[in-house]
C-alpha positions as CSV (number, residue, x, y, z in Angstrom):
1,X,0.0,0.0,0.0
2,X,1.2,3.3,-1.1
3,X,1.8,6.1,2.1
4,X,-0.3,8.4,0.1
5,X,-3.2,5.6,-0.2
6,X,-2.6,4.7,4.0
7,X,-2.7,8.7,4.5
8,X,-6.2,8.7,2.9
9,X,-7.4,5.8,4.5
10,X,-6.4,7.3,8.1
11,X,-7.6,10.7,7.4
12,X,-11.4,8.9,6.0
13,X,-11.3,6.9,9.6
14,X,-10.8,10.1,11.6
15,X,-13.5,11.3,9.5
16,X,-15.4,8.9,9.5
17,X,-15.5,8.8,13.2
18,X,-17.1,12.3,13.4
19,X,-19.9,11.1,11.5
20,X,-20.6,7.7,13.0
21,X,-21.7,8.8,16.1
22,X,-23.6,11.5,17.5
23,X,-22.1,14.7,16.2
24,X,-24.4,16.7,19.2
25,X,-22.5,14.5,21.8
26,X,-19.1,14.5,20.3
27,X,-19.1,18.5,20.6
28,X,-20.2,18.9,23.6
29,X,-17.4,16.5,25.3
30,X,-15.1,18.1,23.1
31,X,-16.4,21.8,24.6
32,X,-16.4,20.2,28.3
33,X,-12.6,18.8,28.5
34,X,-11.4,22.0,26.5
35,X,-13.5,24.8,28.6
36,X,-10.9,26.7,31.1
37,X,-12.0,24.8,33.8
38,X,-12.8,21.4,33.4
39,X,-9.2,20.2,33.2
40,X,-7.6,21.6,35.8
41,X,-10.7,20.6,38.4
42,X,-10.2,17.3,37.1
43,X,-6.8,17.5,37.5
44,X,-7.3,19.0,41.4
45,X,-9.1,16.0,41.8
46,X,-7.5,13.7,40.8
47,X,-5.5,13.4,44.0
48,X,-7.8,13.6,46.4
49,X,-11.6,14.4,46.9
50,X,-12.2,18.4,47.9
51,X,-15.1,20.1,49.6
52,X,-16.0,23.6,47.2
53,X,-14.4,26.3,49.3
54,X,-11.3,23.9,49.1
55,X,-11.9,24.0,44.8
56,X,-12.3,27.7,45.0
57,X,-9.1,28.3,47.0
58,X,-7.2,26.0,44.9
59,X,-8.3,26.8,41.3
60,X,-7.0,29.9,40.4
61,X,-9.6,32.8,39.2
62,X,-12.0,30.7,39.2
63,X,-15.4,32.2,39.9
64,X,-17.8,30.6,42.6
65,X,-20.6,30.3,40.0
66,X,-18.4,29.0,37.2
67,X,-16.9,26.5,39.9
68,X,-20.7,25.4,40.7
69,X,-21.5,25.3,36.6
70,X,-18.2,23.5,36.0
71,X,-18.9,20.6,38.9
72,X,-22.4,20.7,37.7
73,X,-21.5,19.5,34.3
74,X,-18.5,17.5,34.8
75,X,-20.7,15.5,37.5
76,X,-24.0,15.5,34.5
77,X,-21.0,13.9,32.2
78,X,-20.1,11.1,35.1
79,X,-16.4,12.3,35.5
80,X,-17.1,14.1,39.1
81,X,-18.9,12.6,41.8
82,X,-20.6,14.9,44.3
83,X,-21.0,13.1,47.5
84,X,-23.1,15.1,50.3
85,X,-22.3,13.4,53.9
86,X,-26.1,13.8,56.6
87,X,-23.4,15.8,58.8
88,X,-24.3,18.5,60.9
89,X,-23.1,20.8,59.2
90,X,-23.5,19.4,56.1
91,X,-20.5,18.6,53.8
92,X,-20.3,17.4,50.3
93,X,-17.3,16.7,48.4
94,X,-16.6,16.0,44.9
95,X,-14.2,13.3,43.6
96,X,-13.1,12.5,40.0
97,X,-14.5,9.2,38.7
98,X,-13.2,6.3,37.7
99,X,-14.8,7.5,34.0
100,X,-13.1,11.1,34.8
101,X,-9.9,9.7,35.5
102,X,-9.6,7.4,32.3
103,X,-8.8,10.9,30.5
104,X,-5.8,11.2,32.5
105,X,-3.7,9.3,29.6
106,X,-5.0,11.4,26.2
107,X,-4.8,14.8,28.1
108,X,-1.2,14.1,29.9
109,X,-0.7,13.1,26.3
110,X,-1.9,16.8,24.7
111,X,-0.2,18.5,27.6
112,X,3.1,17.1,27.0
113,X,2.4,17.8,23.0
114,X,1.9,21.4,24.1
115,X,4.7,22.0,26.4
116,X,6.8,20.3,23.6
117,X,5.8,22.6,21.1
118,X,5.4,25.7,22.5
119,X,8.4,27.8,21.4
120,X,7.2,26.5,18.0
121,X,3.3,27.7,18.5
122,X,4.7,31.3,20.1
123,X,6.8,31.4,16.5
124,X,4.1,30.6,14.4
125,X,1.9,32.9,16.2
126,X,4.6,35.9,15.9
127,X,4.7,35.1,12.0
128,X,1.1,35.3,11.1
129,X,0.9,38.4,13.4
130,X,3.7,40.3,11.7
131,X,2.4,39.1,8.1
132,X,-1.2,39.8,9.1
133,X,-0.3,43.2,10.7
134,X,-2.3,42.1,13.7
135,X,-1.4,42.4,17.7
136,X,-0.4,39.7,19.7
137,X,-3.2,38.3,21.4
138,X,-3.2,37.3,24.8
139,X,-2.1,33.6,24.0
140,X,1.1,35.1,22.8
């Protein structure tokens, strides 16, 4: 098999996973584990369960509503569990899932992608700003 025949057939699979499955769902995940948030409350997590205030110390700029719309969905999509303890006073803690946790692996995998890119990113960013006459953004 030609490489430019197995290129095409790769590209068609990636492709054709889009389509085989429900393109509403697929977005959605996509837009979950790439908000601002999501990761990095996952990634908190991921050591230890936390009470809220605990999330809201430790996750830097993070609003208290977009903490409670965050856990809200992450917990909808099954990769946080919110566990309320009949205390007096009451206290709930969240807790990544087992589900939650099983995207440790693909985004350690983009993070180190990232981090092994990035003077290459910053450059390509600098050359399409210079030849577009645009500002930097604030990605740099």
């Amino acid at each position: 098999m030609s490489h430019q025949s197995e290129a095409d057939r790769v590209l068609r699979s990636r492709g054709r996973m889009c389509l085989d499955h429900d393109p509403d769902v697929l977005r959605s995940v996509l837009d979950r584990v790439a908000d601002r948030w999501s990761l990095i409350l996952i990634g908190l997590l991921d050591d230890k369960p936390m009470r809220f205030t605990e999330l809201l110390r430790t996750a830097p700029g993070i609003s208290r509503r977009m903490l409670s719309l965050t856990l809200r969905s992450l917990e909808r999509d099954g990769l946080v569990r919110r566990v309320a303890y009949p205390e007096i006073p009451p206290r709930v803690e969240y807790e990544v899932t087992a589900f939650g946790r099983s995207l440790s692996g693909p985004v350690l995998a983009l993070a180190r992608w990232t981090a092994d890119n990035q003077n290459t990113i910053r450059a390509n960013r600098h050359a399409f700003d210079v030849a577009t006459g645009a500002e930097d953004d604030d990605l740099n």
